[in-house]
N, C-alpha and C positions, 0 to 999 in steps of 0.2 A: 127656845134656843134654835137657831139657825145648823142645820147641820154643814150647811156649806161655808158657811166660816168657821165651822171647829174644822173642818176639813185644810182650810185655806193654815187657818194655826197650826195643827198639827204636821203640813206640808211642808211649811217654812221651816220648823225644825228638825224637820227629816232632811231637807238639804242642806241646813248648818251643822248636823250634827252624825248623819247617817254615812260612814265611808264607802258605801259602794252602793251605788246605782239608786238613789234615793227615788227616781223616775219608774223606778220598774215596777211592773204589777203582772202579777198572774192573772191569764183574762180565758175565762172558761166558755166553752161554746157546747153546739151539741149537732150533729145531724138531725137531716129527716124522723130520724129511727130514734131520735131520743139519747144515741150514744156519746157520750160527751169526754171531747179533750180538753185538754189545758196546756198554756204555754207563756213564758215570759212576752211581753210588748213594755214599750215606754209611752206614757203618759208625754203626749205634748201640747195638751192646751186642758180648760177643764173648766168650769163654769154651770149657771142654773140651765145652760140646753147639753151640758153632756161632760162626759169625759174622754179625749179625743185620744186614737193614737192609728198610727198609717201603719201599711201591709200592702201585700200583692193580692189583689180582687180574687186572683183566680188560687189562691193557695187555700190549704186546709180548712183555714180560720175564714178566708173568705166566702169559701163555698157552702161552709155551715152554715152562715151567719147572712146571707141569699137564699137560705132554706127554711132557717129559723135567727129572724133578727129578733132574738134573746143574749144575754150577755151576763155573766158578774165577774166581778173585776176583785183582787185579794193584793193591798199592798200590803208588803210584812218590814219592816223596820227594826230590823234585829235588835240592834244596840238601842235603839229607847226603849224595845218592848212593847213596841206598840202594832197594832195592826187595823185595816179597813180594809172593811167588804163591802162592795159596791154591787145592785144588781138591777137590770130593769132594758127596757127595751133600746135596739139601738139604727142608730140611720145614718146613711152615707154623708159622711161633709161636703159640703155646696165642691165643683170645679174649682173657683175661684182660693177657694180654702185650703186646697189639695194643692192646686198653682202655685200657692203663695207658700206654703209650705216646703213642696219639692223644690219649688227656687232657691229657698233658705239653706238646702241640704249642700255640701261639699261633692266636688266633683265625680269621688270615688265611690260614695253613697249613692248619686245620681247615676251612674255607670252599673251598679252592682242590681240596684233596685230595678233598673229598664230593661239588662242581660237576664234578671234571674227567670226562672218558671218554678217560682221556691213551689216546695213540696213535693213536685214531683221528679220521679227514677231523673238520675245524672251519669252518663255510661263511663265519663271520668271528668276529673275536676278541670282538664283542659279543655273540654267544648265551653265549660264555665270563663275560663280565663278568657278564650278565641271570641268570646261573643264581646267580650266586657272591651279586650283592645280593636274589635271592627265596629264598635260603637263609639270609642275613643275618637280613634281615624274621622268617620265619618260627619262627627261632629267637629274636630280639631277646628279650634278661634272661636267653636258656638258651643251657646247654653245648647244643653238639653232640652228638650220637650219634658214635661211629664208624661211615661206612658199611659196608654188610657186601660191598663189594668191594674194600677197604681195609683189606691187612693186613703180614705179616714173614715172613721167610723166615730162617732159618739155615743157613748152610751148614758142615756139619760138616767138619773138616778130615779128609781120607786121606792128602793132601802136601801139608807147605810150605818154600818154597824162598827161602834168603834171599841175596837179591844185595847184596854189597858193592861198589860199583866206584874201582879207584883210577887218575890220571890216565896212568900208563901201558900201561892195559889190560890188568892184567894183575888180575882182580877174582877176588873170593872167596865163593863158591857153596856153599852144604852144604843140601843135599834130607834132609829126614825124611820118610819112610813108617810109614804106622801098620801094624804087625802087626795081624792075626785076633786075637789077645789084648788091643788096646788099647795098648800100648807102642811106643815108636818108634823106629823104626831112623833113622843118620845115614850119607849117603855126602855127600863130597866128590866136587863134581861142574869139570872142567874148566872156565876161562872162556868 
């Protein structure tokens, strides 16, 4: 069994059937030191080299993950009861990838992503606003650039684990691990 097409199946009706944010996944990181966050990101591409989602290079999640390019990734799917846990190493998306992606984004996205320094101190939310409309201005009639601290990460799957849960707790677990060859193994893991 292919994990990545139970993946693909399982996706499709998380966005047929999921009302809120079917995209979204907790993506856990860790410093230097081992000490690990976690924070919502959305899922915008996904395939056998990765599961893609963009950020500002120089924020929390980016500086971790420049430290220690580790990753797992936890979609949860309330209303079907389902969930996947993804985890395994991860690596910058090509320029080109990044490009083509922030081109795709709407203007205010575009605007908010090149103004922000997410994560860090903000002395009040109008240096935020001042930056976003002298970036406006300055581009007025043009696209944006991508800034070059504004990029994607993939996270290449090693294991994924997919949880079924049913109302008597007694749920349905099957972990695939990728062999050294590429190929993946499936255990059946207790609830």
């Amino acid at each position: 069994m292919d994990p990545l097409a139970l993946f693909d199946e399982w996706y499709a009706k998380a966005k047929a059937g999921e009302p809120s944010d079917p995209d979204a996944m907790a993506l856990a990181t860790s410093d230097g030191n081992g000490r690990p966050s976690v924070r919502m990101v959305l899922l915008k591409a996904h395939g056998p080299e990765g599961f893609v989602f963009y950020t500002n290079l120089l924020s929390r999640k980016g500086l971790e993950l420049s430290v220690n390019p580790q990753a797992a990734l936890c979609f949860h799917w309330k209303s079907l009861y389902r969930q996947v846990r993804i985890e395994g190493p991860v690596r910058p998306v090509s320029d080109e990838e990044a490009d083509a992606y922030f081109a795709s984004r709407g203007r205010a996205k575009q605007l908010a992503a090149s103004a922000s320094k997410q994560s860090r101190p903000m002395a009040d939310r109008a240096v935020f606003d001042e930056r976003i409309a002298a970036l406006d201005e300055e581009y007025a009639g043009r696209d944006l650039p991508r800034p070059p601290h504004w990029s994607g990460y993939a996270v290449k799957p090693l294991s994924i684990e997919f949880w079924e849960g049913t109302q008597d707790r007694m749920h349905h677990r099957q972990l695939f691990t990728r062999t050294d060859e590429g190929s993946w193994t499936r255990t059946l893991l207790y609830p």
